[in-house]
VOPAGU-2260 file (C-alpha; in pm, 1 decimal, decimal comma):
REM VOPAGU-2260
SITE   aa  ch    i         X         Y         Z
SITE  UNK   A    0    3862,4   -3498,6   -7437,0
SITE  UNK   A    1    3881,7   -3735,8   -7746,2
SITE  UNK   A    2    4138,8   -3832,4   -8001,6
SITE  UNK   A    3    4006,4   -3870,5   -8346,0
SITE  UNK   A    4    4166,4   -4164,5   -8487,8
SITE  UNK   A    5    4018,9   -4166,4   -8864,5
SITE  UNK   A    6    3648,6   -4278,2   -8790,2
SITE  UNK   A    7    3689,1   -4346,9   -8446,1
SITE  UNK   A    8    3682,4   -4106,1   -8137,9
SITE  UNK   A    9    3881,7   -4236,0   -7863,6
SITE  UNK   A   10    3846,7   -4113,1   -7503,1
SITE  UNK   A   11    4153,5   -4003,4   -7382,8
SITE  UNK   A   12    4002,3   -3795,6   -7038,5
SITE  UNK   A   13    3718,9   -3865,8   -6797,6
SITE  UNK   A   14    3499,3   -3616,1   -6643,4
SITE  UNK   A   15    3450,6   -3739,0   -6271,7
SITE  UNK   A   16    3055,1   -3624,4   -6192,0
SITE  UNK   A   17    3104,0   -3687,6   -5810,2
SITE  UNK   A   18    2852,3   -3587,1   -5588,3
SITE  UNK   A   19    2775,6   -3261,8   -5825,4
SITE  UNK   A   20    2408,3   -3345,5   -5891,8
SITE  UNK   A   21    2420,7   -3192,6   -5509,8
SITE  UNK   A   22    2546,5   -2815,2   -5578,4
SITE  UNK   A   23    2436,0   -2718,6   -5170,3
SITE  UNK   A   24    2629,1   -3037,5   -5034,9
SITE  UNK   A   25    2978,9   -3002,7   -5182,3
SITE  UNK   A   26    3105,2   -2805,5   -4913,3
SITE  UNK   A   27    2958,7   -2951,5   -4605,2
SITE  UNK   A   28    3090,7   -3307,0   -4792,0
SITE  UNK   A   29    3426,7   -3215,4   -4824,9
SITE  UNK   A   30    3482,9   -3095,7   -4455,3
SITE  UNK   A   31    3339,2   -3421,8   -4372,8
SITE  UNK   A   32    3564,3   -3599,0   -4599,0
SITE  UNK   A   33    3851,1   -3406,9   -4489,5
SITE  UNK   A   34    3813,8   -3489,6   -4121,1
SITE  UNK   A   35    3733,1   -3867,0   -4198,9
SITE  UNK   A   36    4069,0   -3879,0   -4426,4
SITE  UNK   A   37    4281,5   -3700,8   -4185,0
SITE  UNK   A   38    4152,7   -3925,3   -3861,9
SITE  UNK   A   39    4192,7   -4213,6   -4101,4
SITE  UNK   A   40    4577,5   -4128,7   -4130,8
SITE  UNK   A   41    4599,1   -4036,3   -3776,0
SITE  UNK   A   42    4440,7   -4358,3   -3663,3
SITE  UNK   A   43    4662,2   -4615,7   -3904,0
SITE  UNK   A   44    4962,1   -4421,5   -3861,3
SITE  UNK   A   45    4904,4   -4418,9   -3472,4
SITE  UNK   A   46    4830,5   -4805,7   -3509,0
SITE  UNK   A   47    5185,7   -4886,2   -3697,8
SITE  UNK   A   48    5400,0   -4615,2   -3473,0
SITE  UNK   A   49    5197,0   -4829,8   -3114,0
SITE  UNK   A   50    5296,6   -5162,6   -3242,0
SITE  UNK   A   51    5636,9   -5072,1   -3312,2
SITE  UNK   A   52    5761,3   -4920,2   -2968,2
SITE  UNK   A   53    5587,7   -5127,6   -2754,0
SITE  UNK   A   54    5780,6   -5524,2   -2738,1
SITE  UNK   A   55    5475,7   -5660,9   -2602,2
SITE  UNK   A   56    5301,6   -5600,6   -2987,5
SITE  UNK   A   57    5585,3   -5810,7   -3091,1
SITE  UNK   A   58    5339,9   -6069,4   -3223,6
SITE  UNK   A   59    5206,0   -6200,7   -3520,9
SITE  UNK   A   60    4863,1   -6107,3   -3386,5
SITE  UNK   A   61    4976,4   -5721,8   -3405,4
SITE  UNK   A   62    5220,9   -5772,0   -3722,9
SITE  UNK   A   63    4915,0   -5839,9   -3919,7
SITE  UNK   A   64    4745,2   -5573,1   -3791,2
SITE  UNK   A   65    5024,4   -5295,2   -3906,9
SITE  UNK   A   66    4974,4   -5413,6   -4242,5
SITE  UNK   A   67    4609,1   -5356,9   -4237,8
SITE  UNK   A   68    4618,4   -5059,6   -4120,7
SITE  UNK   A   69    4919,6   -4976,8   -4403,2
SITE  UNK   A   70    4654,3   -5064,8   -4645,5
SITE  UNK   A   71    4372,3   -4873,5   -4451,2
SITE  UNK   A   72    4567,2   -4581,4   -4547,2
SITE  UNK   A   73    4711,0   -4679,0   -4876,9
SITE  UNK   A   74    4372,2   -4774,2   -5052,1
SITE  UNK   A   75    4182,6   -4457,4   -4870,7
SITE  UNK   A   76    4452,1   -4224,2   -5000,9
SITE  UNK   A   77    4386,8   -4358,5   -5377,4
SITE  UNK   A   78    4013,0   -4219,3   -5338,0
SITE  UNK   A   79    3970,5   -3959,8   -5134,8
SITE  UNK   A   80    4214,4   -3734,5   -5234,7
SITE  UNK   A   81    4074,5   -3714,6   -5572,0
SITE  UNK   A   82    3731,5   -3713,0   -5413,0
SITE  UNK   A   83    3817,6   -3421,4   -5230,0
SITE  UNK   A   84    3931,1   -3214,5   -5527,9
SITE  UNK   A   85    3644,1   -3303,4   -5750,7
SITE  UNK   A   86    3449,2   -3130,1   -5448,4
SITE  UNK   A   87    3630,4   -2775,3   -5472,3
SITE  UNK   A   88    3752,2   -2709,9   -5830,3
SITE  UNK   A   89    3598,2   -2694,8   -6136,7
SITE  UNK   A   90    3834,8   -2911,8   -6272,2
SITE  UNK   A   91    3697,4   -3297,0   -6264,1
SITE  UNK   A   92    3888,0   -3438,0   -6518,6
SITE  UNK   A   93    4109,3   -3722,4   -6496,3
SITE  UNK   A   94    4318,8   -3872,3   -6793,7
SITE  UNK   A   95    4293,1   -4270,4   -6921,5
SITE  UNK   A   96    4592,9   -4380,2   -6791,0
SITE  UNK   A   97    4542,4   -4221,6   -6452,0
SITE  UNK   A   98    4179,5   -4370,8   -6435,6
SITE  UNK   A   99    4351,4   -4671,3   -6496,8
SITE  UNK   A  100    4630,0   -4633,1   -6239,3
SITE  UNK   A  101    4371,4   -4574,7   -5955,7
SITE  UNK   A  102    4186,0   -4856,9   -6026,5
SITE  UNK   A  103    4461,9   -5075,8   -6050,6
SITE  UNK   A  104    4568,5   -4956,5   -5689,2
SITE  UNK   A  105    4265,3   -4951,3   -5515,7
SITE  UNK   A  106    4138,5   -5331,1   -5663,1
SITE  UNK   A  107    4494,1   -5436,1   -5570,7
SITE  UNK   A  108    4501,2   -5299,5   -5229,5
SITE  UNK   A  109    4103,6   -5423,5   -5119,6
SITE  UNK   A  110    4211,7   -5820,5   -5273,8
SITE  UNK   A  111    4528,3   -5792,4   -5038,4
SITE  UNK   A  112    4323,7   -5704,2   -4743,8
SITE  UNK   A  113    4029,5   -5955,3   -4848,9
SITE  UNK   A  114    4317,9   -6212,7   -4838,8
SITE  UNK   A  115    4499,6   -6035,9   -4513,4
SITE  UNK   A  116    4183,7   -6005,1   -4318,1
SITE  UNK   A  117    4184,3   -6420,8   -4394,1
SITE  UNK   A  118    4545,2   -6488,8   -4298,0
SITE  UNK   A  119    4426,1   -6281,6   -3959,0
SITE  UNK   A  120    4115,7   -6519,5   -3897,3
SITE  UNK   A  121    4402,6   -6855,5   -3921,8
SITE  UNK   A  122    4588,9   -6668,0   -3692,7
SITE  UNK   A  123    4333,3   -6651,9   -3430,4
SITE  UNK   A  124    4228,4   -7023,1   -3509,2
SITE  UNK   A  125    4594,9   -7083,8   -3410,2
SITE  UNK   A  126    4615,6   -6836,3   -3090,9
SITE  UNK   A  127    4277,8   -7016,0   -2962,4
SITE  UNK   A  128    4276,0   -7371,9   -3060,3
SITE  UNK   A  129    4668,0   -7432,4   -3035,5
SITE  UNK   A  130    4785,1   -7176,0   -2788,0
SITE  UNK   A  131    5108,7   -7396,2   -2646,7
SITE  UNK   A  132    5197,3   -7380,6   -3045,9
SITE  UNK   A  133    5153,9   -7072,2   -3142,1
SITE  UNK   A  134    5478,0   -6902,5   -3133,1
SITE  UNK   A  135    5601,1   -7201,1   -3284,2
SITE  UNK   A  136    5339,8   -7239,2   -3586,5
SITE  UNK   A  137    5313,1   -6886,2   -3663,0
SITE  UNK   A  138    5715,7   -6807,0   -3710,2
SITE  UNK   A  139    5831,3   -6449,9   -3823,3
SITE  UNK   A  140    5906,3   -6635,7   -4148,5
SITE  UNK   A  141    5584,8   -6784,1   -4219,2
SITE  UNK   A  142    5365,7   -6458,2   -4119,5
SITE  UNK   A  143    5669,9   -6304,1   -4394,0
SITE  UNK   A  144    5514,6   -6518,0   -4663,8
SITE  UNK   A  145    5176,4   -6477,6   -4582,7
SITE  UNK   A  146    5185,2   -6125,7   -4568,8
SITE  UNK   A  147    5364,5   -6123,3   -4917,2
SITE  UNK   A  148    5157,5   -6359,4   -5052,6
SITE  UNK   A  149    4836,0   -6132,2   -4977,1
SITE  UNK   A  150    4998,7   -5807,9   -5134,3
SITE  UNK   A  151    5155,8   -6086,7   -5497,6
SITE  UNK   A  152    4778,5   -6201,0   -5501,7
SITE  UNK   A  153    4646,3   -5858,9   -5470,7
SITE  UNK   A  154    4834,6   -5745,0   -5759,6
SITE  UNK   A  155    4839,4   -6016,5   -5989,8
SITE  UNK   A  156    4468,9   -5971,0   -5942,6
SITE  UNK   A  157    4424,0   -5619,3   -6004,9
SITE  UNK   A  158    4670,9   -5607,9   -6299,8
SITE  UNK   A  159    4438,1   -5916,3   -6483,5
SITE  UNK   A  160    4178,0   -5666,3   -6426,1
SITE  UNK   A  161    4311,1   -5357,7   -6535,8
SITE  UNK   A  162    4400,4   -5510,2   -6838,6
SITE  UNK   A  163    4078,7   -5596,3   -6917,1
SITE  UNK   A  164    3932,6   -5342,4   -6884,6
SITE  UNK   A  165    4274,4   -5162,5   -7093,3
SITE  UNK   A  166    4181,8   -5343,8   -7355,5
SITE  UNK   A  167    3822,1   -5207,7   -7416,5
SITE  UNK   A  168    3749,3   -4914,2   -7660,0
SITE  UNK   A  169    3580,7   -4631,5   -7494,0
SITE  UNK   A  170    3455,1   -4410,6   -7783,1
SITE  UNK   A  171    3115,5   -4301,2   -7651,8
SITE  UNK   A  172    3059,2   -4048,1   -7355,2
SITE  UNK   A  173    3344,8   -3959,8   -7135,8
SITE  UNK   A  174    3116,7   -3887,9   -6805,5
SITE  UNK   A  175    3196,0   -4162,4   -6483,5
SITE  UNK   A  176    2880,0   -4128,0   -6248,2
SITE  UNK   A  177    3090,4   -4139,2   -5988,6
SITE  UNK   A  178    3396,1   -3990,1   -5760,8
SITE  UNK   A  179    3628,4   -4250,3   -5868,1
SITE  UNK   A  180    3741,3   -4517,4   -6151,6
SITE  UNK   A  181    3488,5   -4789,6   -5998,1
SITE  UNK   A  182    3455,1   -5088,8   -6250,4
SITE  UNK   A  183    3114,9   -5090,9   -6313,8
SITE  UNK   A  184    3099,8   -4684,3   -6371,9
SITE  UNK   A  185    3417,9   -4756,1   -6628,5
SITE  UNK   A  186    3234,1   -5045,7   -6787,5
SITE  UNK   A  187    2934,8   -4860,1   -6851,3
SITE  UNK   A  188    3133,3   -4581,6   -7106,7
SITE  UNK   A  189    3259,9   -4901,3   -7312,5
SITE  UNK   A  190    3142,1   -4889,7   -7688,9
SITE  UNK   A  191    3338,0   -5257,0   -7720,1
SITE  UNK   A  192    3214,7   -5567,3   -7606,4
SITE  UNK   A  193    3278,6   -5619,7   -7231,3
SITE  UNK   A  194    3147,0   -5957,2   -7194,3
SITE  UNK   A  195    3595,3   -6098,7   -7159,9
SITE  UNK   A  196    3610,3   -5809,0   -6856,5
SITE  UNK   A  197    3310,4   -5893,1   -6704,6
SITE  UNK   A  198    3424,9   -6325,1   -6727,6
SITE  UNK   A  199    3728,3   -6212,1   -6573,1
SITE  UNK   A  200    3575,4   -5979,6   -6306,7
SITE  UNK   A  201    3335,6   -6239,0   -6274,8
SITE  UNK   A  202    3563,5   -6535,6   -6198,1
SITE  UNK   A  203    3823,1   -6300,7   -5961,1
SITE  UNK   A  204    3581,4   -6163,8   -5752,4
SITE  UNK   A  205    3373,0   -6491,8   -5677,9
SITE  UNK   A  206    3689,7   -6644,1   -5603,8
SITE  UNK   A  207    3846,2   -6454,3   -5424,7
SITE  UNK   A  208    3497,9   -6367,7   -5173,5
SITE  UNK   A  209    3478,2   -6700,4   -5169,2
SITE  UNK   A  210    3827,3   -6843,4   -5081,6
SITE  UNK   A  211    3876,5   -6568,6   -4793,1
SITE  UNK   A  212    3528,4   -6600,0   -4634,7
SITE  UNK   A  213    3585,0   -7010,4   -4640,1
SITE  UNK   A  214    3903,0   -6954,6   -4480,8
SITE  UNK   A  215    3755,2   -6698,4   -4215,2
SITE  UNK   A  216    3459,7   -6926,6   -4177,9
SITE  UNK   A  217    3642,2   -7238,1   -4080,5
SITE  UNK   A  218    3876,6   -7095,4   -3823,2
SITE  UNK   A  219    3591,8   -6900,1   -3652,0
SITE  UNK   A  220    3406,4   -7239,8   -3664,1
SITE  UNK   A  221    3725,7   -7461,2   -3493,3
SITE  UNK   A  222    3729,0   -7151,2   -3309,7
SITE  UNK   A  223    3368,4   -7139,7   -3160,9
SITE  UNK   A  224    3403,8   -7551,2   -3113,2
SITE  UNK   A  225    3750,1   -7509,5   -2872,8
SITE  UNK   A  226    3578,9   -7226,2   -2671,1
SITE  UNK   A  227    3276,2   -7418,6   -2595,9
SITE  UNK   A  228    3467,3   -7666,7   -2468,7
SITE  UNK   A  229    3630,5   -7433,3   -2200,3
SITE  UNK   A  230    3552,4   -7493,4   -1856,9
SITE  UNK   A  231    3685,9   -7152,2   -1730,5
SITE  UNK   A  232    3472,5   -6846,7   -1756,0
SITE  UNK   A  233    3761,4   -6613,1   -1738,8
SITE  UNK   A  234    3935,2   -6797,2   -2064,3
SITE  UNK   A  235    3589,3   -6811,2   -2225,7
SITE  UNK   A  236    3608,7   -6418,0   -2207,1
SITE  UNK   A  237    3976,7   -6396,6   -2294,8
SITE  UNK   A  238    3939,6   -6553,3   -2589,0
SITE  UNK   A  239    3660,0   -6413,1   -2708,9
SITE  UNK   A  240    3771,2   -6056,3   -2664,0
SITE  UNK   A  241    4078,0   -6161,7   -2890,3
SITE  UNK   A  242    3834,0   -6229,2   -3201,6
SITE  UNK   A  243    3537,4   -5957,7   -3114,6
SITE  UNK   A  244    3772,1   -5698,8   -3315,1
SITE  UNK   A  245    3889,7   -5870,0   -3606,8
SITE  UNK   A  246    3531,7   -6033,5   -3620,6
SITE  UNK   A  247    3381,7   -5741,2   -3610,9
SITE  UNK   A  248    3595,0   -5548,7   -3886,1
SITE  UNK   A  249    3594,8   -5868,7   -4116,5
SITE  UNK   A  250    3142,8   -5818,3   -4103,5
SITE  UNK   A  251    3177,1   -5443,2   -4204,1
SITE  UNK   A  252    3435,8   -5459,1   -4475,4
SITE  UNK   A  253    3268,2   -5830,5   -4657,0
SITE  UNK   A  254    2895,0   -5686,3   -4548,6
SITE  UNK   A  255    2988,0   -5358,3   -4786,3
SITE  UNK   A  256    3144,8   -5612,7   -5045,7
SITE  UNK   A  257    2877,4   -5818,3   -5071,1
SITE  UNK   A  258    2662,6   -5504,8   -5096,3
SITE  UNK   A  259    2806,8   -5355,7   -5355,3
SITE  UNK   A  260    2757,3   -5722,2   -5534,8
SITE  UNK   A  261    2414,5   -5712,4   -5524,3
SITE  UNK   A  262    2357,9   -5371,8   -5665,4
SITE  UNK   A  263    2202,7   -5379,1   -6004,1
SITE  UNK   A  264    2432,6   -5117,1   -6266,5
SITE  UNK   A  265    2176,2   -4916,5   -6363,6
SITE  UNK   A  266    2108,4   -4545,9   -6376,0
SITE  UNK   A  267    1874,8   -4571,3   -6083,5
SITE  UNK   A  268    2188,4   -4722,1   -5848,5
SITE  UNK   A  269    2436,8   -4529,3   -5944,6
SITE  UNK   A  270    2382,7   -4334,4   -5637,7
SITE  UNK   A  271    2354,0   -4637,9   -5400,7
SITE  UNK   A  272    2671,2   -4738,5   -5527,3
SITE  UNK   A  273    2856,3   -4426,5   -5485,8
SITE  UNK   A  274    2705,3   -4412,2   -5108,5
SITE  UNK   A  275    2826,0   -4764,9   -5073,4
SITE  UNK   A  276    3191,1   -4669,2   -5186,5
SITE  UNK   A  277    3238,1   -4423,2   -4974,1
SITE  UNK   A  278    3126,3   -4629,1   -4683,1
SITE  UNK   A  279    3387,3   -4886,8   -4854,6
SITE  UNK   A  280    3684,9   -4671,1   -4919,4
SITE  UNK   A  281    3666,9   -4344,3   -4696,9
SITE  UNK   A  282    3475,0   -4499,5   -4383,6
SITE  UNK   A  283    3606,3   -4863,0   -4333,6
SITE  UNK   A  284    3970,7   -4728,6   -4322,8
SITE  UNK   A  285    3865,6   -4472,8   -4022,3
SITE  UNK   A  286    3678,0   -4745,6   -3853,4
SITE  UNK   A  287    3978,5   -5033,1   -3851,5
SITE  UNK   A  288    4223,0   -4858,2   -3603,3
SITE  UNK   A  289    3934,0   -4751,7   -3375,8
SITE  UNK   A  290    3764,0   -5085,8   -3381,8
SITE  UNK   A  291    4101,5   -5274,4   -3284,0
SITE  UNK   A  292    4224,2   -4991,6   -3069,8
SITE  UNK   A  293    3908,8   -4929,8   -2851,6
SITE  UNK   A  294    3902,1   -5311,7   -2742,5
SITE  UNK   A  295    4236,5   -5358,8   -2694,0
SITE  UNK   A  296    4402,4   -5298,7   -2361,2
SITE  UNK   A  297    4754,7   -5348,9   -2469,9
SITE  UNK   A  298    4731,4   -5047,0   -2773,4
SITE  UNK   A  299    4550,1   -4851,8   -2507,0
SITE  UNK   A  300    4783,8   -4884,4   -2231,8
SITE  UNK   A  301    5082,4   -4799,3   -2516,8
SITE  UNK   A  302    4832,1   -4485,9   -2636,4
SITE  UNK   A  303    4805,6   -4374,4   -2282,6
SITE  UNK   A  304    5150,7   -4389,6   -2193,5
SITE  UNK   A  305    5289,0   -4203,7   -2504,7
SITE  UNK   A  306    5070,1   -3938,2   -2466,3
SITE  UNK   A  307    5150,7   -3892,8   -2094,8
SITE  UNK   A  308    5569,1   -3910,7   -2183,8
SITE  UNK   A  309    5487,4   -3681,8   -2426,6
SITE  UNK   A  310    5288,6   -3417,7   -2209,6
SITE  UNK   A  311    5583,6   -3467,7   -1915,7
SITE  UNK   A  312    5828,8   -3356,4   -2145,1
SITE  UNK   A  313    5663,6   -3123,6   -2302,6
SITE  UNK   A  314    5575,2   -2970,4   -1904,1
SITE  UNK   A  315    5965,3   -3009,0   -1840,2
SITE  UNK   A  316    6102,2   -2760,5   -2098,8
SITE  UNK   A  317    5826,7   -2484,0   -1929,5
């Protein structure tokens, strides 16, 4: 839809194309969607719920790790939702403002976890290199602040953004190539001059990817230094089991980031990059709790015996 405003046609809806250039896939897509998104709750929530009844998650280590996997589900559940309508109804509209909202949440909730996955990395640096200090360096009060420094940043950074991009006209076509309000697929339906927005995006983004991975990149270097330097096997493998997780989720989530970077914004990528955004926004927060969960004997020994309470008293009232 557009609002005539004397010469000028103003966009005031998008049409959200999706995955519809793919009439015979919609259906098998959204089951698959539908199961990712639901496990992807199931997994998070299942993550926050473990390391809140079990004392021995009472640590920074596992504090951290409830708020990623709050913002597994919150930035997942600012996608795929949408995604999954677009996929069934006819309907694939979506109005300015709310194009705007989503975008707003979802850059705002990926900078906080750029930042949180960072303030995880320190934390192992800490549990590794100064493990008679730990409890003492990383206080409930300072993990407090770092936490809520991650989620300020995040949003101070995605409302700079949005309001860049707020302030374009958008007067041509009305059709995102894609299942979501992506930057560079809201960029491309600007009839302004988007060279301030792109600055901005610019500056953020190399900032930011460069700040966190600098961060991540010296503690897993003090890291590697102290375990080399151990003379027991058996705290070798302790220690590295404690960053095999995190390390591994911190190569997925800046590997699809850096990805995504490298894509040219051109017609013939526009389905790379809506591949790549899926993997970034419906597959990364399904992978988190399973990656930390699966090598982790504490959540696993909590896991086991919930579900085992839970099938003795459910065996009780029969």
């Amino acid at each position: 839809m557009k609002v005539n405003e004397g010469n000028l046609s103003t966009v005031s809806t998008f049409i959200l194309l999706g995955f519809s250039e793919y009439p015979r896939l919609q259906a098998p897509l959204f089951l698959v969607f539908l199961l990712i998104y639901t496990v992807t709750l199931l997994g998070n929530l299942g993550i926050i719920v473990v390391t809140r009844i079990n004392p021995k998650l009472h640590t920074p280590m596992y504090f951290f790790l409830s708020h990623l996997s709050f913002l597994d589900m919150c930035y997942s559940s600012v996608f795929t939702p949408k995604l999954l309508a677009i996929l069934v109804v006819e309907d694939r509209t979506i109005s300015f403002e709310g194009c705007m909202t989503q975008f707003f949440f979802i850059c705002a909730f990926v900078i906080t976890e750029m930042f949180l996955l960072a303030v995880m990395a320190y934390d192992r640096f800490v549990a590794v290199c100064k493990p008679l200090l730990y409890t003492v360096a990383m206080s409930q009060r300072l993990c407090a602040l770092l936490v809520a420094g991650t989620y300020t940043w995040g949003g101070l950074c995605s409302l700079t953004l949005t309001y860049s991009l707020w302030e374009l006209s958008y007067c041509g076509s009305n059709v995102i190539h894609h299942f979501g309000c992506e930057y560079s697929a809201i960029l491309s339906l600007s009839c302004s001059d988007p060279s301030f927005s792109q600055m901005v995006c610019f500056i953020i983004s190399t900032f930011n990817e460069t700040c966190s991975l600098l961060i991540i990149l010296a503690s897993y270097v003090f890291i590697v230094v102290t375990i080399a330097q151990m003379p027991s096997k058996g705290v070798l493998r302790k220690a590295l089991s404690t960053c095999a997780s995190h390390l591994t989720a911190i190569c997925i989530f800046h590997g699809i980031i850096l990805l995504l970077y490298c894509v040219p914004n051109s017609k013939s990528s526009w389905l790379l990059i809506k591949v790549s955004t899926v993997l970034f926004t419906v597959m990364i927060p399904m992978l988190n709790p399973l990656i930390y969960s699966l090598r982790n004997k504490d959540v696993k020994e909590t896991v086991r015996r919930l579900i085992t309470s839970r099938l003795s008293s459910h065996s009780m009232k029969f």
